[in-house]
KOLMAR-141292 format. One record per residue (C-alpha): residue in three letters; y, x, z; residue number from 1; chain. Coordinates in Angstrom, 3 decimals, decimal comma. Each point is the difference from the previous one (the first is absolute). Example, Ala and Ser with C-alpha at 12.3 -4.5 7.8 and 13.67 -1.06 7.14 Angstrom:
2
ala;-4,500;12,300;7,800;1;A
ser;3,440;1,370;-0,660;2;A
// end
This chain:
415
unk;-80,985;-217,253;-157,243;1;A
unk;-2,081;2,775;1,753;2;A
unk;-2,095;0,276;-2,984;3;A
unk;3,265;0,827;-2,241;4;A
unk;1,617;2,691;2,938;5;A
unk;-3,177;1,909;-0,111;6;A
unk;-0,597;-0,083;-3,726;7;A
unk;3,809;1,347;-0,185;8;A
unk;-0,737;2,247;2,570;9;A
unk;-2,889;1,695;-2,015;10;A
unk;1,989;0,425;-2,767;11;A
unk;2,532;2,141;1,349;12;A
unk;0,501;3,798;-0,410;13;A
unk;-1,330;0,184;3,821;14;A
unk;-2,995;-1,414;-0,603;15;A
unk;-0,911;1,570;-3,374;16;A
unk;0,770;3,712;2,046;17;A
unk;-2,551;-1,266;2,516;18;A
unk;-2,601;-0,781;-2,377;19;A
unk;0,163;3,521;-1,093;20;A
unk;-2,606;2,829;1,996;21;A
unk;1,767;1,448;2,523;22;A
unk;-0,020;3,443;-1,702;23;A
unk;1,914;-1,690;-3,216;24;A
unk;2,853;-1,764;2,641;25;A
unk;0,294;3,336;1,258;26;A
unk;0,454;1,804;-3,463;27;A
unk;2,409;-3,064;-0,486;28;A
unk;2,077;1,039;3,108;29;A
unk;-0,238;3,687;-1,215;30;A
unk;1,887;-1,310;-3,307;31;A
unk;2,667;-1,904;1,932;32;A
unk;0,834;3,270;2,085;33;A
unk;0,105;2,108;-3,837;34;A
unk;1,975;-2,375;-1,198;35;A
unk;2,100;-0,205;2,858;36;A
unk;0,912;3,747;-0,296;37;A
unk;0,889;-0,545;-3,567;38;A
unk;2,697;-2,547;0,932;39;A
unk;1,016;2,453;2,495;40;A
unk;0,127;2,783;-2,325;41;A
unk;2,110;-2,417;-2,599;42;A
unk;1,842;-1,994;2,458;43;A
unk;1,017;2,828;2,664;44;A
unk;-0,422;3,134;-1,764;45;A
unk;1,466;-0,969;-3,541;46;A
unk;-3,320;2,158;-1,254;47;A
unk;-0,009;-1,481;-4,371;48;A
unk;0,757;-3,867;1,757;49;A
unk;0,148;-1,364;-3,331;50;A
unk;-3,142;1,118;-0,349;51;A
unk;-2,123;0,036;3,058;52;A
unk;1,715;-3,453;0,957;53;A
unk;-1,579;-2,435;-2,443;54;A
unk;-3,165;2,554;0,103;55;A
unk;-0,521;-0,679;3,719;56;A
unk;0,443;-3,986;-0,737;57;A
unk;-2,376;0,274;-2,595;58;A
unk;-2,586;1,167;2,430;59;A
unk;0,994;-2,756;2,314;60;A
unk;-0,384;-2,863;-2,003;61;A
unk;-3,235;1,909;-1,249;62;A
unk;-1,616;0,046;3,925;63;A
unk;1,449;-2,926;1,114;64;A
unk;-3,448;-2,396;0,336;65;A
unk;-0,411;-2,942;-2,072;66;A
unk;3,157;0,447;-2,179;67;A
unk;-1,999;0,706;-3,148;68;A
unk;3,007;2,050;-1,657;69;A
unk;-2,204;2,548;-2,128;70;A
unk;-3,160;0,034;-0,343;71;A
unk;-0,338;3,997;-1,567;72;A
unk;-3,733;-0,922;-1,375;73;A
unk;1,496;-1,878;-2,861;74;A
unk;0,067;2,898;-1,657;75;A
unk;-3,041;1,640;0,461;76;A
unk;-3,126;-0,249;-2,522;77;A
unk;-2,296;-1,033;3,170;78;A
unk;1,665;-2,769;0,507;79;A
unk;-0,365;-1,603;-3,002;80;A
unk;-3,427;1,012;-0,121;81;A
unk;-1,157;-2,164;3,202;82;A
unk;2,593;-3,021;-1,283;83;A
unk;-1,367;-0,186;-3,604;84;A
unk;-3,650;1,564;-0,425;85;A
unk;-0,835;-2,622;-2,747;86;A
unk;3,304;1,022;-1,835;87;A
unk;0,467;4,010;1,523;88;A
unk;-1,354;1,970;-2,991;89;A
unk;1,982;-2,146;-2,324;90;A
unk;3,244;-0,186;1,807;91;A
unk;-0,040;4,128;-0,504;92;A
unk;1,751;2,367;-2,765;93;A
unk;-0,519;3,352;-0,087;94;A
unk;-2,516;-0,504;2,950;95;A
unk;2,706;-0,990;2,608;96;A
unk;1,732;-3,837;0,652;97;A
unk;3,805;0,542;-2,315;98;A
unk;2,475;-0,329;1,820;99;A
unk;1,046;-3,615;-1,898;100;A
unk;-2,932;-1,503;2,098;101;A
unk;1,208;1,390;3,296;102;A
unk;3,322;-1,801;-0,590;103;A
unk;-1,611;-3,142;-1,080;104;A
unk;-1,824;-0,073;3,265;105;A
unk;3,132;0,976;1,781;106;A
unk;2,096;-3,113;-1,177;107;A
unk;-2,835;-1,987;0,564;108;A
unk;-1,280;0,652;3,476;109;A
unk;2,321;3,254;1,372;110;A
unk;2,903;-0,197;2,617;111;A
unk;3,656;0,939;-0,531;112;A
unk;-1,081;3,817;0,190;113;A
unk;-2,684;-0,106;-2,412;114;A
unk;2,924;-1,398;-2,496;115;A
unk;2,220;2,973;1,542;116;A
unk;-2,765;3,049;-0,970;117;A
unk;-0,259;-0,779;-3,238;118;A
unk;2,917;2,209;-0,525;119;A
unk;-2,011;2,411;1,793;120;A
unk;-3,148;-0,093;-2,042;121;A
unk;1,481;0,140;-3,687;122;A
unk;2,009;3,200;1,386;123;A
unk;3,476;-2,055;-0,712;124;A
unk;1,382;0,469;3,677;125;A
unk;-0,166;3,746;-0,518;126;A
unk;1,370;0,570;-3,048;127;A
unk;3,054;-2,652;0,291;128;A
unk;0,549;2,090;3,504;129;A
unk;0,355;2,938;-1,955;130;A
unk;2,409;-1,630;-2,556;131;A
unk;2,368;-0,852;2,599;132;A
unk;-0,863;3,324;2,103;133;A
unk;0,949;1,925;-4,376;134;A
unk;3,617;-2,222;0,640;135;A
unk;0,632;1,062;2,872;136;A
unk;-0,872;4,261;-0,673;137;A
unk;2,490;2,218;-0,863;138;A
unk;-1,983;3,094;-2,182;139;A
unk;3,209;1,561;-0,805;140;A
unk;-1,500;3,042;2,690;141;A
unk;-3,261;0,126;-1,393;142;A
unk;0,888;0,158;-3,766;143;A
unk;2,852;2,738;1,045;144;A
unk;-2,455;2,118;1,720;145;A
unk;-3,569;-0,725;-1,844;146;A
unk;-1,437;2,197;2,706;147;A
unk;-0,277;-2,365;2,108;148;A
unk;-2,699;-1,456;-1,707;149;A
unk;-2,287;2,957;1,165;150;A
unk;0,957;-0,866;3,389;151;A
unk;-1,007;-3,704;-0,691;152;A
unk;-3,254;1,015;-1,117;153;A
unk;-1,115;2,273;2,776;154;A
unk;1,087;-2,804;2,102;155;A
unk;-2,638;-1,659;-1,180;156;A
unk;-2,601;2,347;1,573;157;A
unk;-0,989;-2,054;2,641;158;A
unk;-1,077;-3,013;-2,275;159;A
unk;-3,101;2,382;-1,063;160;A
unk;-0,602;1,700;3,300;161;A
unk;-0,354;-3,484;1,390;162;A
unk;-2,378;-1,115;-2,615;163;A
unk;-1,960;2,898;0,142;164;A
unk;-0,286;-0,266;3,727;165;A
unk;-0,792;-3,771;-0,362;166;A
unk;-3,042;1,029;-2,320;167;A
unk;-0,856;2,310;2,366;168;A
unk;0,184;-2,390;3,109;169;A
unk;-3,630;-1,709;-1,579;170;A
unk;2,585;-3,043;1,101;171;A
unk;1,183;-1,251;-3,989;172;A
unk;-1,401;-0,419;-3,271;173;A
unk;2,616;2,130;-2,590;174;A
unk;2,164;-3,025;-0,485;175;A
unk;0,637;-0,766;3,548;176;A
unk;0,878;3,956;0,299;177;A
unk;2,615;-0,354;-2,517;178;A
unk;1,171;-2,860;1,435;179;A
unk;0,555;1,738;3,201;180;A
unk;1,265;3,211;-1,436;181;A
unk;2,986;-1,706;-2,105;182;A
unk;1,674;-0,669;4,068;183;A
unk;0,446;3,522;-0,566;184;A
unk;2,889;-0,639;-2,624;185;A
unk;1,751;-2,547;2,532;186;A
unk;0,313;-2,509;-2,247;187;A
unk;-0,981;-3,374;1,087;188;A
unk;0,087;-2,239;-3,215;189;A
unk;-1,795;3,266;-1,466;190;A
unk;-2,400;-0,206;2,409;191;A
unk;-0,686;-3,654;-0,017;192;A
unk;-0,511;0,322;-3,987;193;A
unk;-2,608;2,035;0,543;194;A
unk;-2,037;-1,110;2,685;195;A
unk;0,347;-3,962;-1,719;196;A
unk;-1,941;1,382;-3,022;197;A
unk;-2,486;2,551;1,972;198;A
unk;-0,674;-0,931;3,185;199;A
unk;1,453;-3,726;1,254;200;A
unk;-1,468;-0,213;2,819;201;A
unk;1,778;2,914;1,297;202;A
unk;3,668;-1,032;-0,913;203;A
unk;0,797;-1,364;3,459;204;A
unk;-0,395;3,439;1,972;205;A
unk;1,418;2,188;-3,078;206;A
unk;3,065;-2,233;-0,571;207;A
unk;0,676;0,408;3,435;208;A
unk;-0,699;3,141;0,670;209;A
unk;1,867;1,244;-2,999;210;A
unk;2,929;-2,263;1,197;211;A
unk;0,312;0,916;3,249;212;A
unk;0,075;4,204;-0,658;213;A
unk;2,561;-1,201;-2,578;214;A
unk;1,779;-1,421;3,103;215;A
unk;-0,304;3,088;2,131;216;A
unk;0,802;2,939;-2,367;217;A
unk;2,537;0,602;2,338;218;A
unk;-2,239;0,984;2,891;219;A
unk;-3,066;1,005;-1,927;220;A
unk;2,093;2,482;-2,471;221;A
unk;2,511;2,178;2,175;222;A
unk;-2,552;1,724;1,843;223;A
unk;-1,274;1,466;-3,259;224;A
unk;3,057;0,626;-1,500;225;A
unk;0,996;2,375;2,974;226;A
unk;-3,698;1,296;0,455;227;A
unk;-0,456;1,204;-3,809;228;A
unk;4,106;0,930;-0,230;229;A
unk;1,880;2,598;2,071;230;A
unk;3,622;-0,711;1,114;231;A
unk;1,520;2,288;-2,906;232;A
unk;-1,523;-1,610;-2,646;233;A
unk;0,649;-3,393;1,560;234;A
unk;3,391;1,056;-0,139;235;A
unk;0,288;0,707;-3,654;236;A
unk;3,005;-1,549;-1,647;237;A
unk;-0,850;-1,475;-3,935;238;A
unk;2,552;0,207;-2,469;239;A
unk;1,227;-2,916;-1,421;240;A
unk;-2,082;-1,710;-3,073;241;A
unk;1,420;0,010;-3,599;242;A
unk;1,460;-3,088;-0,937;243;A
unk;-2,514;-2,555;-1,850;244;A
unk;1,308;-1,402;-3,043;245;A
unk;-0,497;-3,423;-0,958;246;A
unk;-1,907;0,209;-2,873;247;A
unk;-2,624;2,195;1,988;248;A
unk;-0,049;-2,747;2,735;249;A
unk;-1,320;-2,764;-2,907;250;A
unk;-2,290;2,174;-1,843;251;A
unk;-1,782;1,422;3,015;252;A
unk;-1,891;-3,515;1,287;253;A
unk;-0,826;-0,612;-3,721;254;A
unk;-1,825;3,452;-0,350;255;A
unk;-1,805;-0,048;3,225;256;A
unk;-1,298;-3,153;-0,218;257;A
unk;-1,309;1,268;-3,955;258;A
unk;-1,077;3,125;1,572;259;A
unk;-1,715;-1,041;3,129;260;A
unk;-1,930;-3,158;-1,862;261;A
unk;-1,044;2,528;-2,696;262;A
unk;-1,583;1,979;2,273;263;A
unk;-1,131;-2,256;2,940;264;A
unk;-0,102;-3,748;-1,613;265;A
unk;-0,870;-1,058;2,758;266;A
unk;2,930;0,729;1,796;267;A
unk;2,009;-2,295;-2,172;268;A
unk;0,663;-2,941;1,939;269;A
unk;1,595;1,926;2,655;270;A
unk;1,765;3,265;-1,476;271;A
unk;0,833;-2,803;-3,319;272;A
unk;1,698;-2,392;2,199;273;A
unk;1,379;2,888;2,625;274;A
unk;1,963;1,224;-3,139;275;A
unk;0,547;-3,585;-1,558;276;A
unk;2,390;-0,983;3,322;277;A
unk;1,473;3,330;-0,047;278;A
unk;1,180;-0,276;-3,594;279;A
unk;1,420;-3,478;0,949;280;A
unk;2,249;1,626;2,768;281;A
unk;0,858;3,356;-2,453;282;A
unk;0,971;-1,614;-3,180;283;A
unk;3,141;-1,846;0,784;284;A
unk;-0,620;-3,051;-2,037;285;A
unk;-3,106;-2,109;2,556;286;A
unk;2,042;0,322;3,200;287;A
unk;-1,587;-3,619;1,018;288;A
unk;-2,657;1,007;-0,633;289;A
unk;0,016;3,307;2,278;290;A
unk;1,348;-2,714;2,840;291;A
unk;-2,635;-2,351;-0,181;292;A
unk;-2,904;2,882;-0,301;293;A
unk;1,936;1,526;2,745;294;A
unk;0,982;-2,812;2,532;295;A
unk;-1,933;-3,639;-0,554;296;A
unk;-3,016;1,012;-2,030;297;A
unk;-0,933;2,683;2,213;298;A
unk;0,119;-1,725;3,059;299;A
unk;-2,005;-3,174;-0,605;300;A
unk;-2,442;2,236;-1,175;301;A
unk;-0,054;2,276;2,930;302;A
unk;-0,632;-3,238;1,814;303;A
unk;-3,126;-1,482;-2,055;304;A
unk;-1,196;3,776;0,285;305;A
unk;0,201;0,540;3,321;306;A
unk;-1,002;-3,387;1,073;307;A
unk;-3,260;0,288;-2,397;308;A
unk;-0,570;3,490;1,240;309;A
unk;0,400;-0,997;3,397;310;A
unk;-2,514;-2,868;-0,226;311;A
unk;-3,100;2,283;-1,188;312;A
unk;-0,383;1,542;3,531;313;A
unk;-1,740;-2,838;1,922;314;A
unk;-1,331;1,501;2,839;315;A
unk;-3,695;0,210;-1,100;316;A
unk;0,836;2,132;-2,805;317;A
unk;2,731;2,002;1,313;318;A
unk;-1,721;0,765;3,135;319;A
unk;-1,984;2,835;-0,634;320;A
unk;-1,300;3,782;0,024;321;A
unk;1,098;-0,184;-4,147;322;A
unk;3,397;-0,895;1,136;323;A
unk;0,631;2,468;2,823;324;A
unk;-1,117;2,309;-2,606;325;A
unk;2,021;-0,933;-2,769;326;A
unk;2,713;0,220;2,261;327;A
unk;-0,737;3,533;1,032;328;A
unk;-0,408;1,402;-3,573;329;A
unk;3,081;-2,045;-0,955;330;A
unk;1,900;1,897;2,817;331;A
unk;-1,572;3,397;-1,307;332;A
unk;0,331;-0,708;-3,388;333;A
unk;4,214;-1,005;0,804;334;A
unk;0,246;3,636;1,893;335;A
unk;-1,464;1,942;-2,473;336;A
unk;1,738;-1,474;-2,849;337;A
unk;3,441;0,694;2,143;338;A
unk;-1,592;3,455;0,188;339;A
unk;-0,895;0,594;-3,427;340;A
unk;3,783;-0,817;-1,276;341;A
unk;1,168;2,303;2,900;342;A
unk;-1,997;2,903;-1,133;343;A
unk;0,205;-0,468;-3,653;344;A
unk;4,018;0,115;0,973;345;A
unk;-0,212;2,875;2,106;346;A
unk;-1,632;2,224;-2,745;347;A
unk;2,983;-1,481;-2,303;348;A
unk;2,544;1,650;2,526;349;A
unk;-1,831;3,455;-0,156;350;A
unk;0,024;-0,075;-3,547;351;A
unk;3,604;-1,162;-0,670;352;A
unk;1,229;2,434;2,695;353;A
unk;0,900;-2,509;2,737;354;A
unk;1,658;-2,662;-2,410;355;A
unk;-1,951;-2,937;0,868;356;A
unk;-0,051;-1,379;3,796;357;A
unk;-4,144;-0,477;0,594;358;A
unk;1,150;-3,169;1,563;359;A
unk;0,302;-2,164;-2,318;360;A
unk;-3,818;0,590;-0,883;361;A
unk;-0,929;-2,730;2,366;362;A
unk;1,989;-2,175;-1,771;363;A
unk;-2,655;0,123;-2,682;364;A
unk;-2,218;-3,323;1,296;365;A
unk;1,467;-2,710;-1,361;366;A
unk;1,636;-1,615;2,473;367;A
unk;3,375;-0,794;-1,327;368;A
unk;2,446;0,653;0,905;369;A
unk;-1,194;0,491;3,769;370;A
unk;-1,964;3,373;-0,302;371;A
unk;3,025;1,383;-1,842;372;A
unk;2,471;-0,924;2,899;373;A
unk;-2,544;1,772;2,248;374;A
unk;0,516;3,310;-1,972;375;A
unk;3,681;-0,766;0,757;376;A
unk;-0,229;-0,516;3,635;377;A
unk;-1,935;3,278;0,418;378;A
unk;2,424;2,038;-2,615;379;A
unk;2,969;-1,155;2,281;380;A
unk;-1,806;0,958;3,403;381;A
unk;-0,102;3,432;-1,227;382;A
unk;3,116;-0,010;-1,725;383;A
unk;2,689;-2,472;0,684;384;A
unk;1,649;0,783;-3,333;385;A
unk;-3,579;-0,689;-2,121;386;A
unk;-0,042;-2,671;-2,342;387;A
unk;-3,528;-0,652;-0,866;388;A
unk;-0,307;-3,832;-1,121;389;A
unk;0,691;0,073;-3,644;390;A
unk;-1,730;3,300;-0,379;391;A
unk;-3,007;-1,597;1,864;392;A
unk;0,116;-3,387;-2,418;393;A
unk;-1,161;1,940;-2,912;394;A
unk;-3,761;0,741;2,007;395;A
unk;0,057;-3,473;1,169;396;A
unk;0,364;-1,432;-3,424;397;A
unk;-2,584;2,264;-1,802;398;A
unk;-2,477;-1,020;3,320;399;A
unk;0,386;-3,945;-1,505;400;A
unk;-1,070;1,154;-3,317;401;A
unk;-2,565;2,442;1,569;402;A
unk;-1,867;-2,531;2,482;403;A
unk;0,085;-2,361;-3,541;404;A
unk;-1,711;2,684;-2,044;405;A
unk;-2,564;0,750;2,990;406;A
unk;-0,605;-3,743;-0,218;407;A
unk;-0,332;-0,072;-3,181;408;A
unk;-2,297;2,530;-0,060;409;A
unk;-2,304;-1,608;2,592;410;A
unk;0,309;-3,304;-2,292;411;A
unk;-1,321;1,372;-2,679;412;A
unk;-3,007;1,976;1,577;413;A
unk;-1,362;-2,844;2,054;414;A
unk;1,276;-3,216;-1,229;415;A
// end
């Protein structure tokens, strides 16, 4: 009887903690106060709960000892490599293990969350997040005032300056420096697309870190907009857009996606199935199919995402210099992208004579439609009588297509 209350005893979570060196339990506490703040942040502060919620699980069932969720080197050429020397160098294509022999090892000795990040390796997560995020997108601003796709694209400043400094750092090899400088675009699914493919063991501190600024554009953006903006031109009113006429509505998905995949291929899976849920909400005949993108598809994927995302940041990876690091150039990279689409909207106004409010620059991350109702909340402070939001969508949506294409571009240098 003794004999079976100790061997129970030893295999409970306790015990398996205890086993640990005392430096790893305390890196494990460390993770339970992170993820603690991120329930907080969810729970208390409403910061993106949908997202941060099952994110911060994620990393709970991931660091709680003994449960055996995920195990993240399932996926990683080394592993296989110790498992099966005899059969290593014929298991590979291409010199790497395909991914159809990472999912046979998944089903046959992985946990729930191994099953979950499959989504997460093949890229499908993203890309159906994007078709419901196309649904749900109204482009009528940005295809009545094309403009705004300059604005998009200097918004996207910050995804090089963040690269570049990453290089700099001595910290990253080029792929995990582009997978740090697409936070700049603040765009998770964006950003877990291309840290899956370059640099994996990374995802768990970008994914987060590219979350959570998502979460606090409303702190980390206002101080920029009034620092880079003076109270007149924060007070400019916009005239009112030209009406969008059906036919434009339908024809504009269907050419970007052409256009963008002719010149970025790469970029396809996104931008191509950005524009695929759009044209089910614009064409008036696939309106179930606009719901579902929009309402159950979307959400049982953001859950699988942010679950699997969630469970790569165990504390032995996630605590380190790399990730304090990543999440100060993905902080830089966020304000200087917020700058970039401020400037590059402030030049605008000189040049059109005070027509465009520089506001809605910082609507140019793609952060929809949060960033945009930022630009409003300033426009209003300064003028009561400002109406900034739809003005402000047309940045927002070119910054989707914009963090795409930088992805896209990254994709096809370094994959």
């Amino acid at each position: 009887m003794l004999e079976s209350i100790l061997n129970f005893i030893n295999t409970t979570g306790i015990a398996k903690l205890l086993e640990n060196e005392p430096i790893e339990i305390v890196k494990t506490l460390i993770m339970y106060v992170i993820i603690g703040s991120l329930f907080y942040l969810a729970v208390v502060k409403k910061f993106e709960p949908l997202l941060l919620l099952p994110i911060a699980f994620g990393m709970l069932l991931a660091n709680l000892p003994g449960a055996n969720v995920f195990h993240m080197e399932y996926f990683f050429d080394e592993y296989y490599m110790e498992a099966y020397p005899n059969d290593y160098a014929a298991m590979l294509v291409d010199g790497h293990i395909p991914i159809s022999t990472m999912i046979k090892e998944v089903f046959n000795r992985g946990g729930l969350i191994d099953i979950l990040y499959i989504g997460v390796k093949t890229g499908l997560y993203p890309s159906l997040i994007f078709l419901g995020v196309g649904a749900m997108t109204d482009f009528t601003a940005l295809i009545a005032n094309p403009k705004s796709l300059l604005i998009g694209a200097a918004a996207q400043l910050g995804v090089f300056v963040a690269f570049s400094g990453a290089l700099l750092s001595g910290q990253f090899n080029p792929l995990e420096a582009a997978s740090i400088g697409i936070i700049g675009g603040a765009d998770g699914p964006t950003a877990i697309l291309v840290t899956k493919t370059l640099a994996p063991a990374l995802l768990g501190g970008i994914a987060i870190a590219a979350y959570s600024y998502m979460a606090l554009i409303p702190i980390i953006q206002p101080p920029f907009m009034r620092m880079l903006t003076t109270k007149k031109e924060r007070s400019i009113v916009m005239k009112e857009l030209r009406p969008v006429s059906q036919v434009e509505k339908v024809i504009f998905p269907i050419l970007v996606a052409i256009v963008v995949t002719f010149i970025v291929p790469d970029a396809a899976p996104l931008v191509g199935f950005l524009m695929l849920g759009n044209l089910f909400n614009v064409s008036g005949v696939t309106e179930r199919l606009s719901k579902t993108a929009q309402n159950e598809l979307i959400n049982i994927v953001t859950i699988f995402l942010g679950v699997s995302v969630g469970a790569t940041a165990n504390a032995s990876n996630f605590l380190s210099a790399k990730t304090l690091l990543i999440i100060i150039l993905g902080l830089v990279a966020f304000a200087i992208s917020t700058c970039g689409g401020l400037l590059f909207a402030k030049l605008m106004c000189f040049l059109t004579g005070g027509k465009i409010n520089p506001l809605i620059g910082s609507a140019g991350v793609s952060a929809v439609p949060m960033a945009a109702r930022v630009s409003q909340v300033e426009g209003q402070k300064a003028n009561p009588a400002n109406f900034l939001l739809m003005h402000a969508m047309g940045p927002n949506v070119a910054g989707v297509i914009g963090s795409a294409v930088a992805a896209g571009v990254f994709l096809s240098t370094y994959a």
